[in-house]
Structures are given as structure tokens and as C-alpha cells.
Steps between C-alpha positions, in 0.01 A plus 500: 500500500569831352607879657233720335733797520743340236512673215610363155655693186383868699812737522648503776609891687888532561595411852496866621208587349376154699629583846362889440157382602620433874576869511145570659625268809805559475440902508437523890836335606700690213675700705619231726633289200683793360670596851587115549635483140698800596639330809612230277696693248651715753605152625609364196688873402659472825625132450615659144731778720679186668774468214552853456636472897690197392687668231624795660612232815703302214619831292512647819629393888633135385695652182685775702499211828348762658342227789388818745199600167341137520306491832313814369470329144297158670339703693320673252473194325335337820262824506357473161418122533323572810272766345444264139378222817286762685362582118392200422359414841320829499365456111353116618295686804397780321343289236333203619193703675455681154528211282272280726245753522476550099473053498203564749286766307544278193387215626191693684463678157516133326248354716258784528509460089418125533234558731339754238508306205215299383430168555564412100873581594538260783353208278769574259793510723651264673563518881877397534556788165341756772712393800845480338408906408408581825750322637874401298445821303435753694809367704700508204430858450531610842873324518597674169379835651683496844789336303546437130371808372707732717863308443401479128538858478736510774776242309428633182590895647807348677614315220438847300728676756746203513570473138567901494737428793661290313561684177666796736739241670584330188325560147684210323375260776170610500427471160635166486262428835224650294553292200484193690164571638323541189401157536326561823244709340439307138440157726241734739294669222493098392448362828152782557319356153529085646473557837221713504302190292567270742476701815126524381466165463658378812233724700227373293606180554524545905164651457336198337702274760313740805182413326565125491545486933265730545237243271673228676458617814174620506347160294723287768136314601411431144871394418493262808143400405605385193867351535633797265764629711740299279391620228480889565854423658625412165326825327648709738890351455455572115424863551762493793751321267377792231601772730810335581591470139454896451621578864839328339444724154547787720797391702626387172498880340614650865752256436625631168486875605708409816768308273560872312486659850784294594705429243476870370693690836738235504570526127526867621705507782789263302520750216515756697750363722747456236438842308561645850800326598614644181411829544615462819844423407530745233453765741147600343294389864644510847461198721236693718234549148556100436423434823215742518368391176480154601369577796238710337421219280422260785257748615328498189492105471198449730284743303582326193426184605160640676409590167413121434276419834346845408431479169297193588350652810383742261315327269336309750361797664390620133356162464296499788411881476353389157287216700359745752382732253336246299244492812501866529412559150185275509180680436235470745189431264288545837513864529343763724272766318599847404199608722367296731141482652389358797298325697374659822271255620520178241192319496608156312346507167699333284455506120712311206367713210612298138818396679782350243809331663812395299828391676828767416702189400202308329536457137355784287253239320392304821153599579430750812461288778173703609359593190199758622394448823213696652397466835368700821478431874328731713605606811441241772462258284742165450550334143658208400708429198427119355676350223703251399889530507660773248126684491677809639378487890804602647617726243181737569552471869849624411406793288244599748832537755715668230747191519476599126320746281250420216548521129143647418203622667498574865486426881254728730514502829223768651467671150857523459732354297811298743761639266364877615605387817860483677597173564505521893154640536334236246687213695335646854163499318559126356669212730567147338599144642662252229480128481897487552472639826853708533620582877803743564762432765360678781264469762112319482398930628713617196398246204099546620519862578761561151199731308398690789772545765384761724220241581403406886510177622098508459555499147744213514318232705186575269682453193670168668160354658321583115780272336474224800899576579538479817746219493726812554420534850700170546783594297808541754470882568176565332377781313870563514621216348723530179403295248821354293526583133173486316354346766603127417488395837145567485253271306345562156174596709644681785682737274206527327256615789776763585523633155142518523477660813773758329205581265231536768685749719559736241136587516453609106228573289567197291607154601676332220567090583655306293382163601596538887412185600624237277700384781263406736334225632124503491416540854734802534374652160189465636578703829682752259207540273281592791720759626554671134146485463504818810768698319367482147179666626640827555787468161459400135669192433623349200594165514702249292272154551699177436239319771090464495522597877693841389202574289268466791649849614441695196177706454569446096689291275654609218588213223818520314645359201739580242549830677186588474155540757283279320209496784428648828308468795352318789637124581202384492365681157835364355437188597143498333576755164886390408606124420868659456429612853405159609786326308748765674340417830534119429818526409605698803310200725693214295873608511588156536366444159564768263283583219221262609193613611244214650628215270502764229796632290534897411406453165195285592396784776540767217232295262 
């Protein structure tokens, strides 16, 4: 299972240049970072200003024994720690609103792209790769704004500030403080090249492992049906062992950049200490600059050592910055015209005019799966699609909906081509029901009424009497009922009779079914069939037929094979002009026994 958005051998953008593309979310709230960024400094600054009241106490009140100066000397002390607190509380209000609000309009931004990119994305990406960006990453990013980013800059500026304080107290000891940090910054230049590698990985990996419950989880039936939990158990401990393995990678290099954040101050503070007691005693630093130096020093520890848990925050927030904007950069192939027309009163005629169909991630030499189809349906009028499996049924029914677009010739719907039109107004014009009935998490009023919501609850109980579901009157609050995710608790035919039902109320011009009613039993097929048989007077229908009953609905049949429409017309004048027709027909009767036709084998049909 791979991440699409992986890229191999491409140059990568610097880290800034990386976490510059937030700056269109992150624009809005910019003033509240940089006023809670200034809270923190000021904090940090005034934390900075503690030694310099320390010295003149030491140089000062204890040196002369001057007792009556020190009360006034804590007291200030006392003062500035209560405004760094107050500071810092005042920086962690002031920025969570902000910071939450930019991790809410990316994730609306994220999921209004997924919902507007074709359906030849989704087949490509993995679900669990999708989550962990909507989810882990955008988290990540919104943590490193409210936090990481602003006491990046903020350490880095006092640490700045502190190292010039330093050289004015003592310039000897600040070099040598310097020197000894040198280190710090080789190890984190080092530390941004292999962390960054497997930072990417490690959310790829948790990625991959969201995919693997999410499969898990939704194929629990099949799993169970089978005895494969075991197995699928044992697939999902080698990716979580995988993770694990980079997860320790990672701790491993914090690890290393933590050992130089450690070792380096104390290194520092020992050499200092001894040049100082030296100076010290030579006369060349009073008591009250050693102690302020030192004291100075300890301030400056902590952002040192943030530098480590920083760095890596860092890179994870460039790592998953690069992961959202691999979504965001996808081109929508399914666009909306330059110039629209439109439809005032649409009528249903529906014409495929030398339609060619290839698949974006097909090979180039694979032939076009519809290779030249022409075909019209009046208005009114209901044709079904007949062929045998891989003839290209559902891909036309597909095309027809602008699930995808076509590679050559065109789709007409009322003299006009479907790509002339937007996108919402061709899909209020053309409603379609799918064989894999899908059902939201909502209510039975909110899955039947989900293409035309303004509808009355006329509309509703029409659409639900048509598809014989009115098992939802005895759901526990009816019409009201939410059905659980995807509508598993329902069965293969009840979800099936609502999806339908979904199709009916939207009241289009065209009807597109993709086999609706391969999960029925005969009797209630039957009752369906009747109903339909009402609506598709006043629509045009076309209609994927996997069933001989099916066919019984259409007005014309139009033959497929090899992506092509090899014959059309009546049932009955199929019956008596095509012996492909009949073999298809045959076939369709005899499921039980594939490619036998009457005691007869294909090739024995096609003599």
C-alpha cells in the first residue's frame, strides 16, 4: 500500500520556503501571532533583566552590608517574575483562539478540495493517507503555530540578546561560552537533513497504518466470514512493528541532538567557571558580574536546550505542511467551463456522440476502454445497457454523470455538450443510483432527500413507496432514524431501495441506475419494477442491466462489447436479429453456469 503523494528523486524546497505556503491561513491571525510572540520575548527579556538586579544586590547592598537596600532589591526581583508569569499566561490565551481558528479553515479548505476532486483521485488514494492529513497534520501545524514557531524566534532573539549581555559583563567569558556552542549548531544543521527523511516516513507510515483499520474495520464481516482476522492481525503488526522501528529512528536522532544540548552548557558552564574564578581573583570581574553571568547563563540554558524539541517540532510541521499540499496541488481534471450554458427547461435527451474513454492511470498502450460509442435516448424514453462484464456499462453510466470525463468525442445532453455545463447544474439535470448502494450517517429524511433537500415530505414518501422502502417506518424513530456508518446495519437490499429512492426524489431529467436491484429478492424486485415503471414515464432512463427482468423496463436495448454498441433496439427484435444478443441474454439467465448457454459453450454459440 503506497502514499501517492510520495515523491522520489524531485527536489525538495528549503524548509522556509516549505512552511511559506501556510502564509495564506496563516495571514488572518498574523497579527495575533506577532503580538503573542511579542508577549513572549518581553517575557523572556524580562527574565534576562533578573541578573542584572542580582549583580548590583551582590556588588551592591551585601558588599557594603548595607541589609536596609535588600528588601527593595527582592522586591523588584519578586515584581519582574510576576510580570514574566502574567506574560506567559497572557501569550498562551492570546494565542490559542488564533491558532485554532487557522487549524479549522485548513481543514474546511482540505476537505472542500477533496470533495472537488475527481473521482480518478479517490481511486488512487488511500483512505487512512487522507485521514492522517486531515487529522495528525493539521494538528501538528496548528501546535507549531500557537507554540513552536513563536519560541523558535523567541529563544533564538533571547539567546541573541543573552550572548550580547554577556560579552558586556565579561568578553573573555563569553567568547569562551560562544566557542563551546559551536557544536550546538554543526549537530542541528546535521540533525535537519536525517530527521526531516524520517519524519516523512514515520507519517507515511502512520498513514498506511490508518488505512489498514480503516480496511479492517470496514471488511470486519468479510474478515469474520472468512476466519482472516488472524491473518490481517499479523499484516497490521508488521506495518505497526515498521512504524515502531522508524518511530525509534526518530527518537534515536532527538536523542543525539539532545546529547550536544546537554553536554555542550555544561562543558560551558565548567570552563567558564574556572576562567571566572580567575578573573575573579585577579581583580579583572567583581563577585556581582560572576554571579550575574552565571546567572545569565542559566537563563539562557532552557532556550538552548529548546532548540532540540524545536528543531524536531519543526521539521515535523514542514513534513506535514509538505503532505497537505500534496492534496492541494492536485489538478481537478473535471473542470467547470470558461462559459457556461444552460439548461432552462432540460428535456432528457441524452446523446454519446463517438465517445472514447481511457483511465488517467491506465497504461498509455492499453486500449480505450470505450473505443467509439454512439448512442441516443430520447426524452422519455428508458434504455438499457447489456453486456457482458468489462464491456464498458458502467463506465458510460459514469461519464454520462461526469464521475469522469471522456478522452474523445462527446456527451450531449439537450444539444449541449455536459462539459459546457457547471458541475452542479448537470448533476440536478442527471440523478444516479449505484449497485454499491452508499448511505451517509444521518437520518433515512437526509440520505433519501440528499439531491434535493428543500423537498416536502410529498416528495419523500413517493420516492420511498417507488423503491418499496418502507421498512423505515419501523425503524425506531422513523423517517428520523440515523442510519450508522454506510448503512451496515441495513441489508444489501434495504440500502439499496434507499439509495434508489435517493435517485427518485431528485426528480431529474435523466435517471442513471447502475444495476439497482441486484440485491433483491424476486418478489420485491418485482413490486419495485412496477413502481419504476410510473416514474420512468415522465424521465429518460438509462439503465445498467445485469438481470432479464431489468430489461423488461427498458423501451431499447443497447448491446455492448469491447466498448463498443454493436446492436440496438427492441428486446424482442434483439432477441430475433442478434445471436450475441441471445448469448448475452443466456448468459445473464445462467449465472450459475458461466459461459454456457443451453448445453452450449461460447465458442460453440459463436459458430
Amino acid at each position: 500500500m503506497t502514499d501517492p503523494g510520495r515523491q522520489h528523486g524531485a527536489r525538495q524546497p528549503s524548509t522556509l520556503q516549505a512552511l511559506r505556503r501556510l502564509d495564506p491561513f496563516v495571514e488572518p491571525v498574523r497579527r495575533s501571532i506577532l503580538i503573542a510572540m511579542a508577549m513572549a520575548l518581553a517575557a523572556s527579556l524580562v527574565s534576562l533583566a533578573v541578573p542584572q538586579v542580582l549583580q548590583r544586590i551582590v556588588d551592591g547592598p551585601l558588599a557594603d552590608k548595607d541589609a536596609a537596600a535588600i528588601p527593595g532589591a527582592v522586591a523588584i526581583i519578586a515584581a519582574l517574575g510576576v510580570v514574566e508569569a502574567a506574560l506567559y499566561f497572557a501569550r498562551r490565551l492570546f494565542i490559542v483562539g488564533p491558532a485554532t481558528r487557522v487549524e479549522a479553515s485548513m481543514r474546511r479548505a482540505l476537505f472542500a478540495k477533496l470533495q472537488d476532486l475527481p473521482v480518478a483521485f479517490h481511486d488512487r488514494w488511500p483512505s487512512g493517507q487522507l485521514l492522517s492529513r486531515s487529522m495528525t497534520d493539521l494538528s501538528l501545524i496548528r501546535r507549531f503555530i500557537a507554540f513552536g514557531f513563536i519560541y523558535l524566534v523567541v529563544n533564538m532573539i533571547t539567546i541573541g540578546v543573552g550572548f550580547v549581555v554577556l560579552l558586556l559583563m565579561s568578553p573573555l567569558l563569553a567568547i569562551v561560552f560562544m566557542v563551546c556552542s559551536v557544536p550546538l549548531w554543526i549537530n542541528g544543521f546535521r540533525f535537519e537533513r536525517r530527521y526531516h527523511i524520517v519524519a516523512r516516513r514515520s507519517q507515511d507510515q502512520q498513514g498506511d497504518l490508518a488505512t489498514l483499520v480503516e480496511e479492517s474495520v470496514h471488511g470486519i464481516r468479510v474478515l469474520k466470514a472468512f476466519g482472516r482476522s488472524r491473518t490481517k492481525l499479523q499484516g497490521f503488526l508488521q506495518r505497526a512493528e515498521e512504524l515502531r522501528g522508524t518511530e525509534i529512528e526518530k527518537a534515536q536522532a532527538v536523542a543525539q541532538i539532545w546529547l550536544w544540548l546537554l553536554l555542550v552548557p555544561d562543558v560551558a558552564f565548567a570552563l567558564c567557571l574556572l576562567t571566572g574564578v580567575w578573573q575573579a581573583s585577579i581583580g579583572a570581574l567583581s563577585v556581582g558580574q560572576l554571579v550575574a553571568f552565571f546567572a545569565t547563563a542559566t537563563v539562557l540554558r532552557f532556550p538552548l536546550e529548546s532548540i532540540g524539541f524545536l528543531l524536531s517540532m519543526l521539521f515535523d510541521t514542514r513534513t506535514a505542511t509538505d503532505r497537505l499540499f500534496e492534496v492541494f496541488d492536485e489538478e481537478n481534471t473535471i473542470q467547470e467551463p470558461a462559459q457556461s450554458a444552460h439548461i432552462a427547461d432540460a428535456h432528457g435527451r441524452l446523446e454519446f456522440q463517438g465517445v472514447h474513454f481511457h483511465y488517467p492511470d491506465a497504461p498509455a498502450s492499453a486500449p480505450d476502454l470505450l473505443d467509439g460509442v454512439d448512442l441516443s435516448i430520447e426524452p422519455g424514453e428508458t434504455m438499457a445497457l447489456v453486456g457482458l462484464t468489462g464491456s464498458g456499462k458502467t463506465t458510460m453510466v459514469e461519464l454520462a454523470g461526469r464521475l469522469y470525463d471522456v478522452t474523445g468525442g462527446r456527451i450531449l445532453l439537450d444539444g449541449v455538450d455536459i462539459r459546457d455545463l457547471t458541475r452542479m447544474e448537470l448533476r440536478t439535470h442527471i440523478a444516479m443510483a449505484f449497485e454499491e448502494a452508499t448511505l451517509f450517517s444521518a437520518s433515512v429524511r437526509d440520505n433519501v432527500l440528499l439531491g434535493r433537500p428543500d423537498a416536502g415530505d410529498d416528495v419523500l414518501m413517493e420516492a420511498l413507496d417507488i423503491a418499496q422502502a418502507k421498512f423505515v417506518y419501523d425503524l425506531p424513530d422513523g423517517l428520523e432514524t440515523t442510519i450508522g456508518e454506510e448503512g451496515l446495519s441495513l441489508s444489501g437490499g434495504q440500502r439499496q431501495r434507499l439509495a434508489l429512492a435517493r435517485a427518485v426524489a431528485a426528480n431529474p431529467a435523466v435517471l442513471v441506475l447502475d444495476d439497482p436491484l441486484s440485491a433483491l429478492d424476486v418478489d420485491t424486485e418485482a413490486l419495485v419494477e412496477a413502481a419504476l415503471r410510473q416514474v420512468l414515464t415522465r424521465t429518460t432512463a438509462l439503465i445498467v442491466a445485469h438481470r432479464p427482468s431489468t430489461v423488461q423496463l427498458a423501451d431499447r436495448v443497447a448491446l455492448l462489447e469491447q466498448g463498443r454498441v454493436i446492436a440496438v433496439g427492441t428486446h424482442s427484435e434483439l432477441l430475433a436479429t442478434s445471436e450475441r444478443y441471445r448469448f448475452v441474454i443466456s448468459s445473464l439467465e445462467d449465472e450459475l453456469r458461466p459461459g454456457v448457454v443451453g448445453g452450449q459453450t461460447q465458442q460453440e454459440v459463436d459458430a
